[in-house]
C-alpha positions as CSV (number, residue, x, y, z in Angstrom):
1,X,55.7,36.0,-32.7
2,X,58.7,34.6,-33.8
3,X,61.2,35.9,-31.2
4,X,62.5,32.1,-31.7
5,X,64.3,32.4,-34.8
6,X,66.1,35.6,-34.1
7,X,67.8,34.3,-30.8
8,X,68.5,31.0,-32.3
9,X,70.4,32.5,-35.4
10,X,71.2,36.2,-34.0
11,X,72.1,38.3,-36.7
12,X,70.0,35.8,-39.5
13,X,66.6,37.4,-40.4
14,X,66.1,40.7,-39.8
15,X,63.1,40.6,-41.3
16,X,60.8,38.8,-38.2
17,X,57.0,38.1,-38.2
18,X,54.9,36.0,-36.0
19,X,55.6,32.2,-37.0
20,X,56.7,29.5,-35.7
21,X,60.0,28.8,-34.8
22,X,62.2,30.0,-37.4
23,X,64.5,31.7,-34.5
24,X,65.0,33.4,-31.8
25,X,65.6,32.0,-34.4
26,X,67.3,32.6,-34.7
27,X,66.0,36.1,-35.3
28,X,67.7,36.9,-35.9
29,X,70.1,38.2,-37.5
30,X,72.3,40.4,-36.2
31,X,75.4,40.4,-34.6
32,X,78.0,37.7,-35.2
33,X,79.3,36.0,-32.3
34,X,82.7,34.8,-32.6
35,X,83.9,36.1,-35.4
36,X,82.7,39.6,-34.9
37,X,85.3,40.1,-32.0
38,X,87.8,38.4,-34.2
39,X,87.4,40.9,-36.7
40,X,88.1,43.7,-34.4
41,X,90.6,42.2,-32.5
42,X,92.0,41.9,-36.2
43,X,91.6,44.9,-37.2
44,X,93.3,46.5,-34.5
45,X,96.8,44.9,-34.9
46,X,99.7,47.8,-34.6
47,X,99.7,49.4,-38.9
48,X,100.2,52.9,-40.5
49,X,96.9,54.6,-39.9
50,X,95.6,55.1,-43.0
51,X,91.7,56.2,-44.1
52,X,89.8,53.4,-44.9
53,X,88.8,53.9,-48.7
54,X,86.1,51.1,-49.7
55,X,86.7,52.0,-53.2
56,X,90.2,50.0,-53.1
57,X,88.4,46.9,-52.3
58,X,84.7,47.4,-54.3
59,X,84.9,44.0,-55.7
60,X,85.7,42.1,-52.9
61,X,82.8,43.9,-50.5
62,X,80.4,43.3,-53.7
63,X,81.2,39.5,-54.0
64,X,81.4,39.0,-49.7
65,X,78.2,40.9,-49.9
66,X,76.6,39.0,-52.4
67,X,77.7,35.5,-50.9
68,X,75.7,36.5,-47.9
69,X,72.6,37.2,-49.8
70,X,73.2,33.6,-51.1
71,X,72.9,32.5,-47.8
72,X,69.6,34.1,-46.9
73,X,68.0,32.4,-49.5
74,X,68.2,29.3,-47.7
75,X,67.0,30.5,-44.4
76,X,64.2,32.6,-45.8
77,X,62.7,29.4,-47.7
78,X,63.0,27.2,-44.8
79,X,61.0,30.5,-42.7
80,X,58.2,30.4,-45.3
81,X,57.4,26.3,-44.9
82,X,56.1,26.4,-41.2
83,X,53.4,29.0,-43.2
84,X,52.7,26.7,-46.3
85,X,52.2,24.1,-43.4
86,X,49.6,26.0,-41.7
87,X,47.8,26.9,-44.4
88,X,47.7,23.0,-45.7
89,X,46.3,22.4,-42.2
90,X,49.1,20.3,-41.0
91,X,48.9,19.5,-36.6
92,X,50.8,21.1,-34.0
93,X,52.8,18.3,-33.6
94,X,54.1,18.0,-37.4
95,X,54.9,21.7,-36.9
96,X,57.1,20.5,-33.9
97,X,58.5,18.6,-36.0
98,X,59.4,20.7,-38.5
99,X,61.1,22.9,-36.2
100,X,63.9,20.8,-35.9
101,X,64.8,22.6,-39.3
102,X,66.0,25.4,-37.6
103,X,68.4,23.9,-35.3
104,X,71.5,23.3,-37.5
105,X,72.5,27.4,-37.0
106,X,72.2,26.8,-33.2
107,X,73.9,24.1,-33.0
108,X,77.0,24.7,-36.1
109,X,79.4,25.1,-33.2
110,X,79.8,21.2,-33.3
111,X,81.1,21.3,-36.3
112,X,83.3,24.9,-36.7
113,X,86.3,23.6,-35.7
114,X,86.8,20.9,-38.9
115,X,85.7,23.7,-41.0
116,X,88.5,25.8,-39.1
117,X,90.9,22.9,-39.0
118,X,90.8,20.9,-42.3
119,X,91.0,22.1,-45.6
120,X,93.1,22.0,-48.6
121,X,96.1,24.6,-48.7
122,X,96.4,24.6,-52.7
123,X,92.8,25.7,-53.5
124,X,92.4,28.0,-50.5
125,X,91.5,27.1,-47.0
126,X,87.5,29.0,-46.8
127,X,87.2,27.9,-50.7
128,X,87.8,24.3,-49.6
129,X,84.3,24.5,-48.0
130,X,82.9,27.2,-49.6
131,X,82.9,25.7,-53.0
132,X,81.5,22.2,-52.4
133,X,79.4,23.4,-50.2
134,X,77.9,25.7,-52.6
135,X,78.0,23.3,-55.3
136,X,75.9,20.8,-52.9
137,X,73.4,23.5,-52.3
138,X,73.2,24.8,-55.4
139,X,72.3,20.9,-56.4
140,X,70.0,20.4,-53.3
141,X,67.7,23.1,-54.4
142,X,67.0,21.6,-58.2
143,X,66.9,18.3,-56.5
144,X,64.0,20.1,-54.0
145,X,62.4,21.9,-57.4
146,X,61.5,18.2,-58.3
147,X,60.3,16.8,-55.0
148,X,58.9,19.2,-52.9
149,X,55.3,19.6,-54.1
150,X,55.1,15.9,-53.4
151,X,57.0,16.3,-49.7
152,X,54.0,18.8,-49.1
153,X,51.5,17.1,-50.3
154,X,49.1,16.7,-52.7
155,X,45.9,15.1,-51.4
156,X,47.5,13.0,-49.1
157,X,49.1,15.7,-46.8
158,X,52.6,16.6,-46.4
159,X,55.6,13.5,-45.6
160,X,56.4,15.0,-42.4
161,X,59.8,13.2,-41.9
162,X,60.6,13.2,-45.6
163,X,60.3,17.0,-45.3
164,X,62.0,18.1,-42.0
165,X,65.0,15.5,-42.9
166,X,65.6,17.0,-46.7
167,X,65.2,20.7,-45.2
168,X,67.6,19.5,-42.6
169,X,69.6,19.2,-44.6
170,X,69.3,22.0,-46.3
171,X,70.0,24.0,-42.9
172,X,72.7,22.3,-42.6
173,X,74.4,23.2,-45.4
174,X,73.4,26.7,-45.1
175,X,75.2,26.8,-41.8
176,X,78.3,24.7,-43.0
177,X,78.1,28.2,-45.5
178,X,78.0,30.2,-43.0
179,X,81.4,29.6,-41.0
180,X,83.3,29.3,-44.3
181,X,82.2,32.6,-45.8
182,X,82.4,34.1,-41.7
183,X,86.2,32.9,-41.7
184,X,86.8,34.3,-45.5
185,X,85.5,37.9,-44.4
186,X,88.4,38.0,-42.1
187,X,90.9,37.8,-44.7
188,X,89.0,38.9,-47.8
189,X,89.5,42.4,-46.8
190,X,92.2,44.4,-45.4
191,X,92.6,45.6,-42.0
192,X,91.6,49.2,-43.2
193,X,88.7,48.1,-44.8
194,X,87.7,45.2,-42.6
195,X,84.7,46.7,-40.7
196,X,82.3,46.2,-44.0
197,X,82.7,42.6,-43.5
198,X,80.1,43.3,-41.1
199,X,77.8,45.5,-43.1
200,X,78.1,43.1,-45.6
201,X,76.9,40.3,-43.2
202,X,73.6,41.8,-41.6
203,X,72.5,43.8,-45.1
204,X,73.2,40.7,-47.7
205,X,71.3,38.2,-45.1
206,X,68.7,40.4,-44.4
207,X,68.4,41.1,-48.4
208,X,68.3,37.4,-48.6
209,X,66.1,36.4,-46.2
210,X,63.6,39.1,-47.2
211,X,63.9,37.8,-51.0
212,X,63.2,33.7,-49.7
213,X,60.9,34.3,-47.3
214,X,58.6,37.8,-47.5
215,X,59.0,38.6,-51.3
216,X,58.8,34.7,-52.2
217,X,55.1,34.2,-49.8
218,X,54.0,37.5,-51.3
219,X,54.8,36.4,-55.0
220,X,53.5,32.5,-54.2
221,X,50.0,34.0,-53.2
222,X,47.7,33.8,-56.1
223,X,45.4,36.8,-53.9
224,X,48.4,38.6,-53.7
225,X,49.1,38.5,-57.0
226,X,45.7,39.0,-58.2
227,X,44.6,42.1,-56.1
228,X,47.9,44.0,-56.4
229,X,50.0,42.6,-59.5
230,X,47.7,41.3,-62.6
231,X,44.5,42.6,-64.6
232,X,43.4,38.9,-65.2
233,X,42.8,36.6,-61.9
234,X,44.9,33.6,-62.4
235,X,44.8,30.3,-60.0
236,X,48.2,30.3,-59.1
237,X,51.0,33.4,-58.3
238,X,53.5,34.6,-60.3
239,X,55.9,32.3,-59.0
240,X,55.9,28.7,-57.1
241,X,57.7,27.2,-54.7
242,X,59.6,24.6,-57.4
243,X,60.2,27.7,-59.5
244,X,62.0,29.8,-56.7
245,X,64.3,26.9,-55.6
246,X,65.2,25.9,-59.4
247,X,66.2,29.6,-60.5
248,X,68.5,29.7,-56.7
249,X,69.7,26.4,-57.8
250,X,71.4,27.6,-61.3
251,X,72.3,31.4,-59.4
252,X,74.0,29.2,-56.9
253,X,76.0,26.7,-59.1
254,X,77.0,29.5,-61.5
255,X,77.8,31.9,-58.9
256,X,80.1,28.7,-57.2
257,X,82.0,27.8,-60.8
258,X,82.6,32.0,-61.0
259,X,84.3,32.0,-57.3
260,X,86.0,28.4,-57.6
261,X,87.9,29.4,-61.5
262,X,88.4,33.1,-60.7
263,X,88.7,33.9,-56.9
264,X,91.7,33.6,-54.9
265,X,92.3,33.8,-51.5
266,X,94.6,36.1,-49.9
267,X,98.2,35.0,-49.1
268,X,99.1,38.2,-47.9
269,X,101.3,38.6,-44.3
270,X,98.2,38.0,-42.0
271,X,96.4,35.4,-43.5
272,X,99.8,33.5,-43.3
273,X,100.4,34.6,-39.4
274,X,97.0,33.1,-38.7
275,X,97.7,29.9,-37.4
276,X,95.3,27.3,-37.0
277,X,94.2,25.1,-34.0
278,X,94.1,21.7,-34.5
279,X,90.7,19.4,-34.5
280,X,91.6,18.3,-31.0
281,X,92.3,21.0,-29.6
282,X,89.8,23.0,-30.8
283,X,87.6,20.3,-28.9
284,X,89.4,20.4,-26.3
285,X,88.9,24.2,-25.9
286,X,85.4,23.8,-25.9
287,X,85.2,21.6,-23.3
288,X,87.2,23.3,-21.4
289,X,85.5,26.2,-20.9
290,X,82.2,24.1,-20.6
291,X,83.7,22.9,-17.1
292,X,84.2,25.8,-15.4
293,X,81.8,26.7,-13.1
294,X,80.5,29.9,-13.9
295,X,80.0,28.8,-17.2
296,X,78.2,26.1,-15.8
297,X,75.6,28.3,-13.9
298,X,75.3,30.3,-17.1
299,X,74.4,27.6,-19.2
300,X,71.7,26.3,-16.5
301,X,69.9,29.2,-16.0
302,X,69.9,30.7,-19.9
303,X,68.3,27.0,-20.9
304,X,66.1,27.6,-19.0
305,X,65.6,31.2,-19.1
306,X,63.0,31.1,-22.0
307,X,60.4,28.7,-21.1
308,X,57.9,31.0,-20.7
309,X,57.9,32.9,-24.1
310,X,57.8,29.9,-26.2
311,X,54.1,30.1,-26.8
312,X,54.1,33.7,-27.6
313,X,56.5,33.0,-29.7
314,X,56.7,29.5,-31.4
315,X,53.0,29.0,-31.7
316,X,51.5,32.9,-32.5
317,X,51.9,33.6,-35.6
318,X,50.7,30.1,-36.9
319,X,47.5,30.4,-34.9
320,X,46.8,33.3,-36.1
321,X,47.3,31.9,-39.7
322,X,45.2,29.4,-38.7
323,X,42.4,32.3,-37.7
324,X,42.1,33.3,-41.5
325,X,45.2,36.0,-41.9
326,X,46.9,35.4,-45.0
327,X,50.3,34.1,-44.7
328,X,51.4,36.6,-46.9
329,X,49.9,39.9,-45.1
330,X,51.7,38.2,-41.8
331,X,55.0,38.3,-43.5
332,X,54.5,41.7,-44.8
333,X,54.1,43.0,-41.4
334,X,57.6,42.9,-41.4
335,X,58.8,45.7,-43.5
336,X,57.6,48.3,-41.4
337,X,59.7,46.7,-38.8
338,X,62.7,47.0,-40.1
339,X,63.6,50.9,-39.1
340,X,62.5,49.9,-35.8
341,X,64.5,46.7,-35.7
342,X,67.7,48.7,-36.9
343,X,67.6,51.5,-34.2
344,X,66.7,49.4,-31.0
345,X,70.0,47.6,-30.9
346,X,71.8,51.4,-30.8
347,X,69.0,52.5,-28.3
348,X,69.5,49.3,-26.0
349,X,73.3,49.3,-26.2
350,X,73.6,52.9,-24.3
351,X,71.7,51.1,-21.2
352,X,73.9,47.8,-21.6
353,X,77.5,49.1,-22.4
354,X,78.0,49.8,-18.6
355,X,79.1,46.8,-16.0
356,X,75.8,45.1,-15.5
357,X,73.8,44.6,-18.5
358,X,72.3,41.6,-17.3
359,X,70.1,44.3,-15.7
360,X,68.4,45.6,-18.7
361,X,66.9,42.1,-19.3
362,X,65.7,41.4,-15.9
363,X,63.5,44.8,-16.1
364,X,62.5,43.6,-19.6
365,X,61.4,40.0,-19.0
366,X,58.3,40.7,-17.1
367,X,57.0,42.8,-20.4
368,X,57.8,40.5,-23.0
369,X,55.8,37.9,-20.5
370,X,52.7,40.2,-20.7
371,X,53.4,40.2,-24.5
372,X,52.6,36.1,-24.5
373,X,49.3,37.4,-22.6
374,X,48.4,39.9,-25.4
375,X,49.2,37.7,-28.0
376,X,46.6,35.1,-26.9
377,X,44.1,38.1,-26.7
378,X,45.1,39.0,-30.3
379,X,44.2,35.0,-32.1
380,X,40.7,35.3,-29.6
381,X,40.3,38.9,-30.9
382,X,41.5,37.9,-34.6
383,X,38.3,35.4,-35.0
384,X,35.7,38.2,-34.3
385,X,37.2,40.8,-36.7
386,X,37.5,38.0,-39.9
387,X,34.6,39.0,-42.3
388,X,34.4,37.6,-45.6
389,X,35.8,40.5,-46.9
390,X,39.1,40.3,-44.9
391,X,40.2,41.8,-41.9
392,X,39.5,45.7,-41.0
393,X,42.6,47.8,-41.3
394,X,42.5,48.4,-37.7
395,X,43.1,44.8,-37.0
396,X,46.3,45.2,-38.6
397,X,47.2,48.4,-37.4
398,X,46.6,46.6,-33.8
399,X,48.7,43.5,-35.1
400,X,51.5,45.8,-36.0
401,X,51.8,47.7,-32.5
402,X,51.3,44.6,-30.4
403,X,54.4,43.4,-32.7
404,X,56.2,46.3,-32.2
405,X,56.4,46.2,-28.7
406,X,57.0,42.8,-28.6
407,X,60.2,43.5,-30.8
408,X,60.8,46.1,-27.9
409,X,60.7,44.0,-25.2
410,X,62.7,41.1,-27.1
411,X,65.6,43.2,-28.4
412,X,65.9,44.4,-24.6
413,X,66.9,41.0,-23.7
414,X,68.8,39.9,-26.8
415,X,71.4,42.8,-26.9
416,X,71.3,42.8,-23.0
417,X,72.2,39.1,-23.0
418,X,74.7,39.5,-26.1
419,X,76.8,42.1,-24.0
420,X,77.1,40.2,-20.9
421,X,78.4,37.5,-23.1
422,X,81.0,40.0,-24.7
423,X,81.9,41.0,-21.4
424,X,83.1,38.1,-19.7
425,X,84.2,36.2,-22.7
426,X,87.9,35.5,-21.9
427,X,89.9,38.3,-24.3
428,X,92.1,35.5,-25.6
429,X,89.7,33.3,-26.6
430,X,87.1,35.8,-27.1
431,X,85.4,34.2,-30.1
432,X,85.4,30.5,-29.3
433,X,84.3,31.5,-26.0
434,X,81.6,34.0,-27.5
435,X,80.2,31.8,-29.9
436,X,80.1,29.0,-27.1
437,X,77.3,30.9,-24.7
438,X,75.7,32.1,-27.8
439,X,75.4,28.7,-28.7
440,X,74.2,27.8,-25.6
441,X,71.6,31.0,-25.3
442,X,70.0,30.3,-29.0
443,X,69.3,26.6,-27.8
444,X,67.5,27.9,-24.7
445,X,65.6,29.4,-27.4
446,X,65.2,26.5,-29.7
447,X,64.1,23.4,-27.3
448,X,61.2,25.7,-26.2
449,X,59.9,26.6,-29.0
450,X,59.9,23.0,-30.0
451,X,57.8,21.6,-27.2
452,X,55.4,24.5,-27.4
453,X,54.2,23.5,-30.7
454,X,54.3,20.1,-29.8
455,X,52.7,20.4,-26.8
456,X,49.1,22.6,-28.5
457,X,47.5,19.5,-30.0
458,X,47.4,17.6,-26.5
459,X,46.3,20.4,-24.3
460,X,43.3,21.2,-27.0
461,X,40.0,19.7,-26.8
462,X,37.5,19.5,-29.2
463,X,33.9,18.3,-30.3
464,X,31.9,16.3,-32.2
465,X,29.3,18.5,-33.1
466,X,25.7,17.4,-35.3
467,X,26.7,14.2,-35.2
468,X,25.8,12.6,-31.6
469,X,27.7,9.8,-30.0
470,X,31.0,10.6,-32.1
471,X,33.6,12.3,-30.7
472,X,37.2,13.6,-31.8
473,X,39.6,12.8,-29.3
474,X,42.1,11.6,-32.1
475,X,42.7,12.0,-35.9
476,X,40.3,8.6,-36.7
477,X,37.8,9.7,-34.3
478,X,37.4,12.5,-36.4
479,X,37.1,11.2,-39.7
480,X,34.1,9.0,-38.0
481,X,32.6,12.3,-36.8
482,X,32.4,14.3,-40.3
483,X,31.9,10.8,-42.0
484,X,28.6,11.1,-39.6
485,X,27.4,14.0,-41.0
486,X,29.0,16.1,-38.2
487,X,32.0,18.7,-37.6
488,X,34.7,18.8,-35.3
489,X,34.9,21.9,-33.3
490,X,37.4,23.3,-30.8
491,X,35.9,23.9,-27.1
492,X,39.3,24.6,-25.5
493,X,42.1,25.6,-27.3
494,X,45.8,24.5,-26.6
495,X,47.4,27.8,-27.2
496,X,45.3,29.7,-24.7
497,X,45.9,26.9,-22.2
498,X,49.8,27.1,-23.2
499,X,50.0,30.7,-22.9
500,X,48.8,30.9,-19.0
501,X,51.6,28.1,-18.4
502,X,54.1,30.0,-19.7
503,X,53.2,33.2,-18.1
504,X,52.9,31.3,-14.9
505,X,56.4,29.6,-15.3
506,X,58.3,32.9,-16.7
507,X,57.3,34.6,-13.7
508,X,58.0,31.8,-11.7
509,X,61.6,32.0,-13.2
510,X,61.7,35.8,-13.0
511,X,61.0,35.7,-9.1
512,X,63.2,32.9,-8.1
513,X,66.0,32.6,-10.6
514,X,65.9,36.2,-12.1
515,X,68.2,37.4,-9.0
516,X,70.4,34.7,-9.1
517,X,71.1,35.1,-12.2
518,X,71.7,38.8,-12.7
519,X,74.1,37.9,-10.2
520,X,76.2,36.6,-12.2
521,X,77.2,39.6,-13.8
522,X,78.7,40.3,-9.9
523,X,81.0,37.2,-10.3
524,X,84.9,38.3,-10.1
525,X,86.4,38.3,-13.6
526,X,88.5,36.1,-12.7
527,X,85.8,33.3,-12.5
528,X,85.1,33.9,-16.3
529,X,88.8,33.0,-17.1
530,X,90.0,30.0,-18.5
531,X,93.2,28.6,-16.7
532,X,96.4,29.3,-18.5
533,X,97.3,25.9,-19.6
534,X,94.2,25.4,-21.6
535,X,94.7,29.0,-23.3
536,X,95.7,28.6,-27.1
């Protein structure tokens, strides 16, 4: 289940469901890394106490709030492809390919600092990117209205490439998004009213994402729509994919023209004490922290740290699309999560606050391992229970549990490993420092999850079956075989095979390098920080 896309993207998509890499994750999402602590630090400069009134500031919270709903629209639609895939019957190894989508919020570190560094002082240094940014997305999406029923295919199968590169892209600029409305909450708001920057953040992305991604598969489905929202069966749902990108696409540019003629930015006292690091030396913070040793060890151990939930949860929730559940019951699932995915974070954080929250995810790790174990039980289990009238409401009720306790096992980790980043993040670099081993933690997450699903094609074997002498060992094989009259069927599959690996490797990890690295946490602060001269 897709534990991927929520660690990859932290506080992105709230609303998770077993699919393919879409994020730890970045899974999301969540807490912010860097900017978060920026925003208290912020907040805390010496002013006359006053009682934070939201109403002095409604517009700006409404607009902050509604450009982070913008910015789950992306996300969400890129979420809702690796489904779409499946369902067209697309390999493994295109869906590894595909993953690669989700890699831009993992990696938008690289590129933070020109965001940061360069912009143009008349027009406003977050509207400088915000804007054209916007104005590309907003563009992107009619451009995809047009073209993507043809990247996915028709009767020719999806253009693989063609796909991941465009929705790249699309990622890309979604991320690019990202750190320019991130730095704008800072000094959109005033100190007093500064904490809803953050409410603003996880409820407008998680309103997004639910609005591109569950509410857009639900509305897509024409069995959706049929059984639940019309009197007259029609072939198709009450909306389509180039539909839903073409209405974003004019909410986007008209939303961009309303920001860029009547927003300003703030010139007030602390927006002009901010100062702002150069391009080099904003890359040459970076790298310095990268060289220190502790950091080092960090780095090694979190990339590889993950190994052994990739399966569970890259390569779940596509198998068990491929099993015969709808795509849009699967994403449904995650409604009832969301109470549950708001109060384990508060749960979780009264056993990490204290000086060794590496702790929490040691005792958890072994769990969520079992959960890859379950999980491959559940797609053996889900073939049995599909009759032609659906699946029994037990089978859900089964599929909701076993996903609720993996959400159990994965938020123990998540917030665990978040707070040990918190803690020995250097206090005066705290949020390039913070968003570096987040960085680092979301692509231990991310690589995984992409050689998992690239991996299930070559560890499955399958069968020529009524047709003798054929066999179908690869794609043209195959084609011989059901030209013969016969049908290829699946005697071992990859995922199973996958899924003992990984257990066998995440326990291998837990036993070996589990101790070494909780001991990290027992490192003398001093190791964590930077040498003066490098401070900024």
């Amino acid at each position: 289940m897709s534990g991927t896309h929520r660690e990859s993207r932290h506080r992105r998509q709230n609303y998770q469901y077993p699919v393919a890499n879409q994020s730890d994750h970045n899974r999301h999402e969540y807490m912010e890394e860097g900017d978060g602590e920026a925003l208290l630090q912020d907040s805390d400069v010496t002013a006359p106490r006053r009682i934070a009134n939201y109403k002095d500031e409604l517009g700006n919270i409404l607009l902050l709030f509604f450009l982070y709903v913008l910015q789950g629209i992306p996300l969400g639609l890129a979420g809702s492809i690796p489904l779409i895939l499946q369902s067209k019957n697309v390999s493994y190894t295109n869906q590894a390919i595909f993953s690669f989508v989700f890699w831009p919020f993992s990696l938008k570190l690289l590129w933070a600092p020109l965001v940061d560094s360069l912009y143009i002082k008349r027009f406003g240094r977050r509207k400088s990117w915000l804007v054209p940014t916007q104005y590309v997305l907003g563009l992107f999406m009619m451009y995809l209205s047009r073209v993507v029923d043809d990247l996915l295919g028709g009767d020719h199968g999806p253009d693989m490439f063609a796909l991941t590169a465009t929705f790249f892209l699309f990622e890309f600029l979604a991320a690019t998004q990202d750190i320019a409305v991130d730095g704008w909450a800072l000094t959109m708001l005033s100190k007093h009213n500064v904490g809803y920057a953050s409410t603003c953040n996880s409820v407008g992305q998680t309103a997004g994402y639910f609005m591109g991604n569950v509410l857009f598969l639900a509305l897509e489905s024409p069995n959706f729509c049929n059984k639940y929202l019309r009197f007259t069966p029609q072939p198709k749902g009450l909306v389509t994919l180039p539909d839903f990108l073409f209405f974003w696409a004019i909410v986007f540019l008209i939303t961009t023209t309303l920001v860029a003629v009547l927003k300003k930015e703030n010139q007030n006292e602390r927006a002009a004490r901010e100062e702002t690091q150069s391009v080099k030396e904003a890359y040459g913070l970076l790298i310095s922290i990268v060289k220190m040793p502790a950091v080092l060890k960090f780095c090694a151990m979190i990339l590889t740290a993950k190994i052994g939930f990739s399966a569970a949860d890259a390569v779940t929730g596509l198998k068990l699309v491929e099993r015969g559940v709808p795509k849009e019951h699967l994403a449904l699932l995650a409604v009832p999560m969301v109470p549950l995915q708001i109060l384990l974070p508060l749960i979780i954080s009264k056993y990490t606050a204290g000086p060794k929250p590496l702790n929490v995810s040691h005792k958890a790790m072994p769990f969520r391992l079992l959960m890859g174990l379950e999980f491959s039980f559940l797609v053996w289990w889900t073939s049995r229970v599909n009759h032609e009238d659906g699946f029994p409401l037990y089978y859900y009720f089964a599929l909701l549990v076993s996903y609720a306790l993996h959400q159990i096992t994965l938020y123990s980790m998540f917030v665990a490993i978040m707070a040990f980043n918190a803690k020995v993040s250097d206090p005066l670099i705290g949020g390039t420092y913070m968003t570096l081993l987040n960085t680092v933690s979301n692509l231990g997450s991310n690589w995984p999850a992409t050689v998992a699903l690239w991996c299930v094609d070559h560890l499955t074997s399958k069968a020529c079956i009524g047709a003798e002498g054929q066999s179908c060992g690869d794609n043209d094989a195959a084609e011989l075989c059901l030209k013969s009259g016969g049908s290829c069927v699946i005697t071992l599959d990859g995922y199973h095979v996958e899924s003992a690996i990984c257990f066998i490797i995440g326990f291998a990890w837990w036993i070996f390098l589990g101790p070494k690295f909780k001991k990290l946490q027992e490192e003398d602060p001093s190791a964590w920080r930077c040498p003066r001269r490098i401070r900024l």
